[in-house]
C-alpha positions in Angstrom: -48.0 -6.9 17.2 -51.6 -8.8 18.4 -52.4 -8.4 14.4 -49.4 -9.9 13.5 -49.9 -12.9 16.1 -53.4 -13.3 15.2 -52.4 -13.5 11.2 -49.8 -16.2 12.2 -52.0 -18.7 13.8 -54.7 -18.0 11.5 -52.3 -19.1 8.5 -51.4 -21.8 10.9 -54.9 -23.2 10.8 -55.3 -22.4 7.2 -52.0 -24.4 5.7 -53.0 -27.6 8.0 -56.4 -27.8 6.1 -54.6 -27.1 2.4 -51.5 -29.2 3.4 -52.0 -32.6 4.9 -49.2 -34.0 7.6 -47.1 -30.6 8.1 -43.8 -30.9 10.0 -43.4 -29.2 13.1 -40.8 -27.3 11.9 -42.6 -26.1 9.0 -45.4 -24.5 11.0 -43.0 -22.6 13.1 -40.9 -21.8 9.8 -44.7 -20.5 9.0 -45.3 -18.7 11.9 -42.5 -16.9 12.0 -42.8 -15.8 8.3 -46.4 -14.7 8.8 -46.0 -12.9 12.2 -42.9 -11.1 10.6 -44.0 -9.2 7.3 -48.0 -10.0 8.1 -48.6 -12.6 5.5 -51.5 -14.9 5.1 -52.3 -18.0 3.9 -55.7 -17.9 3.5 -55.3 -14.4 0.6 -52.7 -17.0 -0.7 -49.6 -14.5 0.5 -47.4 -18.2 1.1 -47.5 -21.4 -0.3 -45.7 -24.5 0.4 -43.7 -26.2 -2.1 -41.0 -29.0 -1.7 -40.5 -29.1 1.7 -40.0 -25.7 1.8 -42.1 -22.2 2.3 -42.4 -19.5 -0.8 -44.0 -16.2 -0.9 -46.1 -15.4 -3.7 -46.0 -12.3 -6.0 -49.8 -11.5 -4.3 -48.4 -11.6 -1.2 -45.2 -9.2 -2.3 -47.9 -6.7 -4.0 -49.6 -6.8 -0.6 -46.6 -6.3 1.4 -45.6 -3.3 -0.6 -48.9 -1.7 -0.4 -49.1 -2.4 3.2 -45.3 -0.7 3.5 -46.4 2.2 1.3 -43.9 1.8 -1.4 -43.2 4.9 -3.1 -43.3 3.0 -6.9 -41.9 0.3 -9.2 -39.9 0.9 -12.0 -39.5 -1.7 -14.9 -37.7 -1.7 -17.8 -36.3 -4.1 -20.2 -32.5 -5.3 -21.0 -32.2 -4.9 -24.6 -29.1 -6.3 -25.0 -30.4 -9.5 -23.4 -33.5 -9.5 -24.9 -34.4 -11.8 -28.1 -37.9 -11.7 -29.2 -37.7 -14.2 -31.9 -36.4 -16.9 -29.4 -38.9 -15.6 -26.9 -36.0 -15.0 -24.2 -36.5 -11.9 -22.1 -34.8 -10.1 -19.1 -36.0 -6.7 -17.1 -34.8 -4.8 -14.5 -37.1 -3.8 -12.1 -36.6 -1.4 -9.2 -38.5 -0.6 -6.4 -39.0 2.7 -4.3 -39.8 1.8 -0.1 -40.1 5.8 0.0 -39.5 9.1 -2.2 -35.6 9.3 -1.2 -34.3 6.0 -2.1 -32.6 5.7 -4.4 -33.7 1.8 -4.7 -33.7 -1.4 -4.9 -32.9 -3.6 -8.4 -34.1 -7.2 -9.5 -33.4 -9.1 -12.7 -36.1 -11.5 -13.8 -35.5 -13.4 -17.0 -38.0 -15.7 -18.8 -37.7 -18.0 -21.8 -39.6 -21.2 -23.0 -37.1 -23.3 -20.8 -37.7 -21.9 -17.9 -41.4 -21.2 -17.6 -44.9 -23.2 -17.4 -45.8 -24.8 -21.1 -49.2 -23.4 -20.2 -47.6 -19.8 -20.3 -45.8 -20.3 -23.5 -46.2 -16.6 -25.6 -46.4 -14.7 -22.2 -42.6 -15.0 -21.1 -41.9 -11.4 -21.2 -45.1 -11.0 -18.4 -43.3 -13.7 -16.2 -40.0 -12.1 -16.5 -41.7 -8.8 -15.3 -42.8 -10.5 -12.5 -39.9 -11.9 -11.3 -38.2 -8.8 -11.9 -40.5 -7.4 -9.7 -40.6 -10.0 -7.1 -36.6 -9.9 -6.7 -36.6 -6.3 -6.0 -39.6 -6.4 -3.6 -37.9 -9.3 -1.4 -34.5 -6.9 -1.6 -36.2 -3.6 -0.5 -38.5 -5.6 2.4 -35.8 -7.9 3.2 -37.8 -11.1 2.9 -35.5 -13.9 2.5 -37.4 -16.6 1.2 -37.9 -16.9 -2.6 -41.1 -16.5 -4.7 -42.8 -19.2 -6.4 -42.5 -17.1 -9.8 -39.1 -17.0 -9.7 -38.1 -21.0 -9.5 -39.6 -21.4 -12.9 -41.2 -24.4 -14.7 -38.5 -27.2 -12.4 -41.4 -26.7 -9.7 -44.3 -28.0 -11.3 -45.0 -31.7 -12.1 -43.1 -33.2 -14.9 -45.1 -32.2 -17.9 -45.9 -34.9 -20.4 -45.9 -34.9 -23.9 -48.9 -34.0 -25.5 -49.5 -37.2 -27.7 -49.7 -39.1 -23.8 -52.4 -36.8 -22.7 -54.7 -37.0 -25.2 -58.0 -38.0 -24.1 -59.6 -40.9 -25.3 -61.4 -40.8 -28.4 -64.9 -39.2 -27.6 -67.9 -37.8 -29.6 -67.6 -33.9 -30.9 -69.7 -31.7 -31.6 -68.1 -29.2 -33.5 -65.1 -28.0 -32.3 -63.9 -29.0 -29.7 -66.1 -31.5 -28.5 -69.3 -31.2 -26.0 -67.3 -34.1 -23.9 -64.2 -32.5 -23.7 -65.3 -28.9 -22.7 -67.8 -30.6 -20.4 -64.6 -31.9 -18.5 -62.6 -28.9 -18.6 -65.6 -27.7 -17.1 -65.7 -30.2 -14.3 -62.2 -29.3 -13.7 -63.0 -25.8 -12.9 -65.2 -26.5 -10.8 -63.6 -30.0 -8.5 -60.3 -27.8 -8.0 -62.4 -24.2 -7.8 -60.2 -22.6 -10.5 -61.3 -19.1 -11.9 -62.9 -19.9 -14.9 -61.6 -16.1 -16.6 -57.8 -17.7 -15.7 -58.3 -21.1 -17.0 -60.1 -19.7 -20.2 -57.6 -17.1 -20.9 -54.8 -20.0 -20.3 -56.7 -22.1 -22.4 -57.1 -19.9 -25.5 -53.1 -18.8 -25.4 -52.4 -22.4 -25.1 -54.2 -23.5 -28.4 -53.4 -20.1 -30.0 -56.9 -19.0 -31.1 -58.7 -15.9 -30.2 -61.4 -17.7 -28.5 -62.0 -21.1 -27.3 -64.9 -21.7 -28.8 -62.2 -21.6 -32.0 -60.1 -24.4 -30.9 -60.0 -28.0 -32.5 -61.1 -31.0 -30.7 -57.0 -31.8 -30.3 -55.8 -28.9 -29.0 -58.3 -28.7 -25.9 -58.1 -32.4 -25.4 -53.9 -31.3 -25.1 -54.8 -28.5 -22.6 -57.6 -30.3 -20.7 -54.7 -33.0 -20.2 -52.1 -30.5 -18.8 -54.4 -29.3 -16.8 -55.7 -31.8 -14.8 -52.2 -33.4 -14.3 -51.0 -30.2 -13.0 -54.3 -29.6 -10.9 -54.1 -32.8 -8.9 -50.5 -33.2 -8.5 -49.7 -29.6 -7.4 -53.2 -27.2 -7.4 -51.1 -25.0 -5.4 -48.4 -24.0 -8.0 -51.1 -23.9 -10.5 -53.2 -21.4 -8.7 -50.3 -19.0 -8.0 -49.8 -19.5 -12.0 -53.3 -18.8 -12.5 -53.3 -15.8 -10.7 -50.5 -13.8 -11.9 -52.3 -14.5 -15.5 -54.6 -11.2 -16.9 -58.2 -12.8 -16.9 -59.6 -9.9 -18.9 -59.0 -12.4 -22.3 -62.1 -13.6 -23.9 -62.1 -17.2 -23.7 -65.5 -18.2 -23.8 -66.5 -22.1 -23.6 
């Protein structure tokens, strides 16, 4: 119980330096969550959205490690599956120990309901929510995961022709200027450059980004700093349920 108290102040004092002007009543909503499944802030377990607290699929991972789940189970609806329209749905089910008999999640995922920035992966996100539902069901956590309220909680994504960039001297493709500023991204909002890169070459469908025309990572530079600086938060938890084994390099 001390541990628990001690991780619930300490994500106390982490949130007020992320979030600026917290309600009372959120930091007790925190501390409450935190003390009672021994989340934390600071290894990004919760994050705070809308007015309102989420866990993260990190933090479910975490949980069930710490809970000694037995094992995850995830398999795919066929007959509400459609890979041309890039629509997917799996069932997931979890294990707490060797003699349940478990606890099932749906997740679906199309390109309506997800990041644009994660356009191609939808059958990954579905996964995860999948597996995020079932998690919260077997460890009775009640409040939702971040993956699973899809693309209507990130900043209003604007069309690529109002991003663009002004125009600016390239240098092959690309452009020096342009993947100098996606560099200077990185590092003003300390993004992992692996994640962003592996976004980035997805994004502009090309195998690497060194591949990529001068448009389409002027498109992605855009997205991404709009999303960085209205909501880094949402973006990181995307970021980190991306693989960042992709080449991407700059």
């Amino acid at each position: 119980m001390k541990r628990k108290k001690t991780t619930g102040q300490t994500s106390i004092r982490a949130a007020r330096r992320i979030w600026n002007n917290l309600s009372r009543e959120a930091l007790a909503r925190l501390r409450e969550i935190a003390t009672q499944h021994d989340f934390s802030v600071g290894s990004g377990d919760l994050i705070y959205l809308n007015n309102g607290w989420y866990v993260t699929h990190t933090g479910l991972i975490g949980l069930a490690r710490r809970k000694r789940c037995s094992g995850i189970h995830v398999e795919a609806v066929d007959s509400l599956c459609d890979s041309g329209a890039s629509r997917f749905v799996l069932k997931a089910t979890v294990y707490p120990s060797k003699t349940s008999s478990g606890f099932v999640g749906y997740g679906d995922a199309d390109p309506s309901n997800v990041s644009f920035l994660v356009h191609g992966a939808e059958m990954r996100v579905a996964e995860t929510r999948a597996v995020n539902r079932a998690l919260r069901k077997a460890y009775g956590i009640g409040i939702c995961s971040v993956e699973e309220i899809g693309s209507g909680a990130e900043p209003r994504q604007a069309s690529p022709e109002s991003k663009k960039l002004p125009p600016q001297p390239t240098n092959g493709h690309g452009g020096r200027t342009v993947r100098d500023r996606l560099c200077q991204l990185i590092r003003q909002h300390q993004l992992d450059p692996n994640l962003v890169k592996a976004y980035a070459t997805d994004f502009c469908s090309v195998k690497a980004l060194r591949d990529a025309t001068r448009e389409q990572v002027e498109n992605f530079v855009g997205h991404l700093s709009d999303w960085a600086q209205k909501d880094r938060n949402a973006l990181l938890c995307q970021l980190n349920s991306y693989p960042g084994q992709k080449e991407g390099a700059a």
